[in-house]
TIVO-2410 file (N, C-alpha, C; in nm, 3 decimals):
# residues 71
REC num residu      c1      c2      c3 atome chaine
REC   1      X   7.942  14.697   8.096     N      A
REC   1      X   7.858  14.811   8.118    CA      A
REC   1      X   7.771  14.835   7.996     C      A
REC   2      X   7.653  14.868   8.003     N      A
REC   2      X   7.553  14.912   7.887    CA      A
REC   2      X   7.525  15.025   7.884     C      A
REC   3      X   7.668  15.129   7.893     N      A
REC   3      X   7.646  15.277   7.864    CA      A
REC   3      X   7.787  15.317   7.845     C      A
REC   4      X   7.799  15.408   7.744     N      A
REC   4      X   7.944  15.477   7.702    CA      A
REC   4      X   8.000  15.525   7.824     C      A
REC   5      X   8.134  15.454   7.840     N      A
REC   5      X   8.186  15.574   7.983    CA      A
REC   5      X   8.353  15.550   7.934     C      A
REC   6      X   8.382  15.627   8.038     N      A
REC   6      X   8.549  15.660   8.015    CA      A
REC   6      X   8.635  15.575   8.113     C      A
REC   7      X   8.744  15.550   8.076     N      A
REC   7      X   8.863  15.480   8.166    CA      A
REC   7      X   8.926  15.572   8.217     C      A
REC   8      X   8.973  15.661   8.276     N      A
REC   8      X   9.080  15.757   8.301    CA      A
REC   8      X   9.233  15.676   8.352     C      A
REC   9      X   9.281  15.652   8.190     N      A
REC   9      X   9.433  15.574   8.249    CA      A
REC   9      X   9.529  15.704   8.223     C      A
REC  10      X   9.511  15.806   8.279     N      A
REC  10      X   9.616  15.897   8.219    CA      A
REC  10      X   9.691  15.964   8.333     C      A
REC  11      X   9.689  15.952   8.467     N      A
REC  11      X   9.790  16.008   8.555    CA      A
REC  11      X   9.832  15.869   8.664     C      A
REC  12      X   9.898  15.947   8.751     N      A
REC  12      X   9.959  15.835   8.842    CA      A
REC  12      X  10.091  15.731   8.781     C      A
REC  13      X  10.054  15.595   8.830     N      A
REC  13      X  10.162  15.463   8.776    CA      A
REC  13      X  10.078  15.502   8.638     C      A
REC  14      X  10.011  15.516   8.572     N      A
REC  14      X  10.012  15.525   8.430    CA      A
REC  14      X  10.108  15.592   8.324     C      A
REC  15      X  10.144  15.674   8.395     N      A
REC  15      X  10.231  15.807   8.285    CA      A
REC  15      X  10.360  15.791   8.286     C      A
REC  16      X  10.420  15.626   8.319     N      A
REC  16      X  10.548  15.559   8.291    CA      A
REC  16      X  10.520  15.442   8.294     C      A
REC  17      X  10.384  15.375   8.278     N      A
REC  17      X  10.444  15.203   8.294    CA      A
REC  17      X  10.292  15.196   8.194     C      A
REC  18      X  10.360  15.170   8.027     N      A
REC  18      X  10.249  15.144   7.956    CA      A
REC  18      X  10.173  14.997   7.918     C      A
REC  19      X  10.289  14.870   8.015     N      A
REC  19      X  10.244  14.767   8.068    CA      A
REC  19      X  10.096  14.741   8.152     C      A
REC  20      X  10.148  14.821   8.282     N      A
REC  20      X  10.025  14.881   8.364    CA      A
REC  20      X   9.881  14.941   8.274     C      A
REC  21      X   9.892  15.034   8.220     N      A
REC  21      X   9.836  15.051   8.129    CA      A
REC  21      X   9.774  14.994   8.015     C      A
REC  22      X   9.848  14.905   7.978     N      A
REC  22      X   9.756  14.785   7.835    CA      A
REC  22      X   9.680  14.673   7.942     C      A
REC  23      X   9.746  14.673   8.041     N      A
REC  23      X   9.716  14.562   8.128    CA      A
REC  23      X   9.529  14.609   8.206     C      A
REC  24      X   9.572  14.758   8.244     N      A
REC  24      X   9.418  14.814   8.267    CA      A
REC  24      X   9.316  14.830   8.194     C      A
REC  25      X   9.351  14.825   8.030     N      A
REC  25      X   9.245  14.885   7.928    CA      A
REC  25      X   9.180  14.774   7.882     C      A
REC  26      X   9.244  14.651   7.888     N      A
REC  26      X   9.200  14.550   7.875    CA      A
REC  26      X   9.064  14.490   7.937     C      A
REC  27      X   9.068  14.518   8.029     N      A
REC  27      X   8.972  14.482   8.116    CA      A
REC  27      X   8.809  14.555   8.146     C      A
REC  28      X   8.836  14.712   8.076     N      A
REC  28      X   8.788  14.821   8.036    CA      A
REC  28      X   8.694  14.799   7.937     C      A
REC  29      X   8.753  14.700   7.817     N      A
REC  29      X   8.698  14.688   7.732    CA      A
REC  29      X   8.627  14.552   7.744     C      A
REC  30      X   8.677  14.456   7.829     N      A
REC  30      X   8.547  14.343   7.853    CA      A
REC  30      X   8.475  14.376   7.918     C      A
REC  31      X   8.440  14.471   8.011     N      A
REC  31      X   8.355  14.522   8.090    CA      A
REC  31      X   8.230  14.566   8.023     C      A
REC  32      X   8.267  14.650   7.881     N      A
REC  32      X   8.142  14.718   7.789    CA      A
REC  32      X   8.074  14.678   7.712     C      A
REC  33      X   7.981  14.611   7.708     N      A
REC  33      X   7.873  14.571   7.652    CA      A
REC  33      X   7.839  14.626   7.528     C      A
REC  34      X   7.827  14.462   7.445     N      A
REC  34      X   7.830  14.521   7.281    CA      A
REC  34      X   7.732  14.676   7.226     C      A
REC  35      X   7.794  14.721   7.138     N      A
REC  35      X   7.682  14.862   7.077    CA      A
REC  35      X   7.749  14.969   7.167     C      A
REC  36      X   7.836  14.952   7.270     N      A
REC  36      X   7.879  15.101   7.317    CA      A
REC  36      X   8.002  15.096   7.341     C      A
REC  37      X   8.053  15.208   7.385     N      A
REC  37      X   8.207  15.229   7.361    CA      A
REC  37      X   8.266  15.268   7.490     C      A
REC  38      X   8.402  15.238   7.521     N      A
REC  38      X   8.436  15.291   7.673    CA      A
REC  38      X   8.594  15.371   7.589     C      A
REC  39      X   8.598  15.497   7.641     N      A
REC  39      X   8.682  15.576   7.605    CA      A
REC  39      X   8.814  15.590   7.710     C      A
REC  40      X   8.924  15.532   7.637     N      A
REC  40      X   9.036  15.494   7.719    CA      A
REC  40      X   9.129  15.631   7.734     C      A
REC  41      X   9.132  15.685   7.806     N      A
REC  41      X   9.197  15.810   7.825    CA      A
REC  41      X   9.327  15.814   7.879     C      A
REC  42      X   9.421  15.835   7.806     N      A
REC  42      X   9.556  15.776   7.818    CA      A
REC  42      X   9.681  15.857   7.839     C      A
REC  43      X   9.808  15.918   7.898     N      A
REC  43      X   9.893  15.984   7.898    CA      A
REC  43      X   9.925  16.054   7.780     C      A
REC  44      X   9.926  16.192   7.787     N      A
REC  44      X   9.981  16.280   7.677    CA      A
REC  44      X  10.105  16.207   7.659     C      A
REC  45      X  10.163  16.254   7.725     N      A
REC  45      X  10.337  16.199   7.721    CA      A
REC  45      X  10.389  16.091   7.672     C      A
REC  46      X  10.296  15.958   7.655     N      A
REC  46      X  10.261  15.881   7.572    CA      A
REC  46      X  10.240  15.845   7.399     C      A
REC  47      X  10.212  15.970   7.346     N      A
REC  47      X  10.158  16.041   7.218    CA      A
REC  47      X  10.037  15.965   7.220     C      A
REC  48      X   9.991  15.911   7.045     N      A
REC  48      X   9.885  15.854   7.035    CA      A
REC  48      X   9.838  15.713   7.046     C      A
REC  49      X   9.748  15.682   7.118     N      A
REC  49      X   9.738  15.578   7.162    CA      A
REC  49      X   9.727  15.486   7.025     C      A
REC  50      X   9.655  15.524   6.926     N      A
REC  50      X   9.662  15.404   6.829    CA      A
REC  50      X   9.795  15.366   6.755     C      A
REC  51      X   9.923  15.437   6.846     N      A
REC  51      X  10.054  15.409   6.808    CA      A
REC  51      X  10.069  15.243   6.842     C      A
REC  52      X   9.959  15.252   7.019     N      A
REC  52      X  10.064  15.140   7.069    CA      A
REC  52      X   9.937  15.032   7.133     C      A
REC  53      X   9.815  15.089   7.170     N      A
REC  53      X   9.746  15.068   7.196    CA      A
REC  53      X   9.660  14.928   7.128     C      A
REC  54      X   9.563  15.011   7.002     N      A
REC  54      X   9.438  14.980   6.895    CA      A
REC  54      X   9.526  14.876   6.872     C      A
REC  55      X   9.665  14.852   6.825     N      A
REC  55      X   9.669  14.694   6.778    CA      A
REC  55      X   9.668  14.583   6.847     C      A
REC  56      X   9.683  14.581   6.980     N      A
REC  56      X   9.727  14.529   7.095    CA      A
REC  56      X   9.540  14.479   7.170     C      A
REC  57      X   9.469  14.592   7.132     N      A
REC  57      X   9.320  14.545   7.141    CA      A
REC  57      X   9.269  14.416   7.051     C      A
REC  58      X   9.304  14.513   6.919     N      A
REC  58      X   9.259  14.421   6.817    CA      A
REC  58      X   9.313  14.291   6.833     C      A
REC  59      X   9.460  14.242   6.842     N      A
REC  59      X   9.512  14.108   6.876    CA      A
REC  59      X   9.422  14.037   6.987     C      A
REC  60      X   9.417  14.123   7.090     N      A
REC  60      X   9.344  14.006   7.216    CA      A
REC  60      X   9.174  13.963   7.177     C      A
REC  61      X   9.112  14.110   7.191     N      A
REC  61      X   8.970  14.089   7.124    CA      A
REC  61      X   8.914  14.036   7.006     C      A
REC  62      X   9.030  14.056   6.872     N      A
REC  62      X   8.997  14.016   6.730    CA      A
REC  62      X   8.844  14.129   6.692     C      A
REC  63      X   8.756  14.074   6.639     N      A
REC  63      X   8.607  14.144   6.591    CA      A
REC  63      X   8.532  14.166   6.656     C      A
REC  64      X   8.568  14.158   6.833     N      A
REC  64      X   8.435  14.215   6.902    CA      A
REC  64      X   8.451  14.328   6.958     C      A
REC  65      X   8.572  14.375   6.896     N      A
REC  65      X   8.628  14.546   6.923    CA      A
REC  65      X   8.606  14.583   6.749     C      A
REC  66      X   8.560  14.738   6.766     N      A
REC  66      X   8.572  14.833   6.643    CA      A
REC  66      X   8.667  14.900   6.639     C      A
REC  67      X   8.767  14.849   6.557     N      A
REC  67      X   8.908  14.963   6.530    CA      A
REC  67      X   8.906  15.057   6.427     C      A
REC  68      X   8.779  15.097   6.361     N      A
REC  68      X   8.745  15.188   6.289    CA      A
REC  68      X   8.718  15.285   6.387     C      A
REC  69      X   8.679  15.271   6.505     N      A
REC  69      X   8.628  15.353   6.576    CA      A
REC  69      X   8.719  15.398   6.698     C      A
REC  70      X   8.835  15.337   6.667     N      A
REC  70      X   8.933  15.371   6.778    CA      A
REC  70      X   9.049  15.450   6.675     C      A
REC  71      X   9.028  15.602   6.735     N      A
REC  71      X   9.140  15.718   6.765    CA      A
REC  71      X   9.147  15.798   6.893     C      A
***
């Protein structure tokens, strides 16, 4: 996509299966087209995503994700 938009992974099978979840965001983020950002919106209940998330990006993507820019 070549415009900032949001994922909404935060209710449903999301808010117990954070498999499901890494497995969806993934795909979220090849979708977005370099220079913009897609905002992964993720289960409270979860806490913070750059607990479990941001490293798990960074491993698959390496440098074509900004993890300065992911909180």
């Amino acid at each position: 996509m070549e415009k900032n938009w949001s994922a909404s992974l935060e209710h449903g099978e999301y808010v117990n299966n954070m498999e499901l979840l890494i497995n969806d965001a993934m795909p979220a983020v090849s979708q977005t087209a370099k220079g913009y950002y897609v905002n992964i919106v993720t289960p409270a209940i979860m806490g913070n995503p750059d607990d479990y998330l941001t490293d798990v990006l960074v491993l698959h993507f390496g440098n074509k994700v900004d993890a300065e820019g992911m909180v």
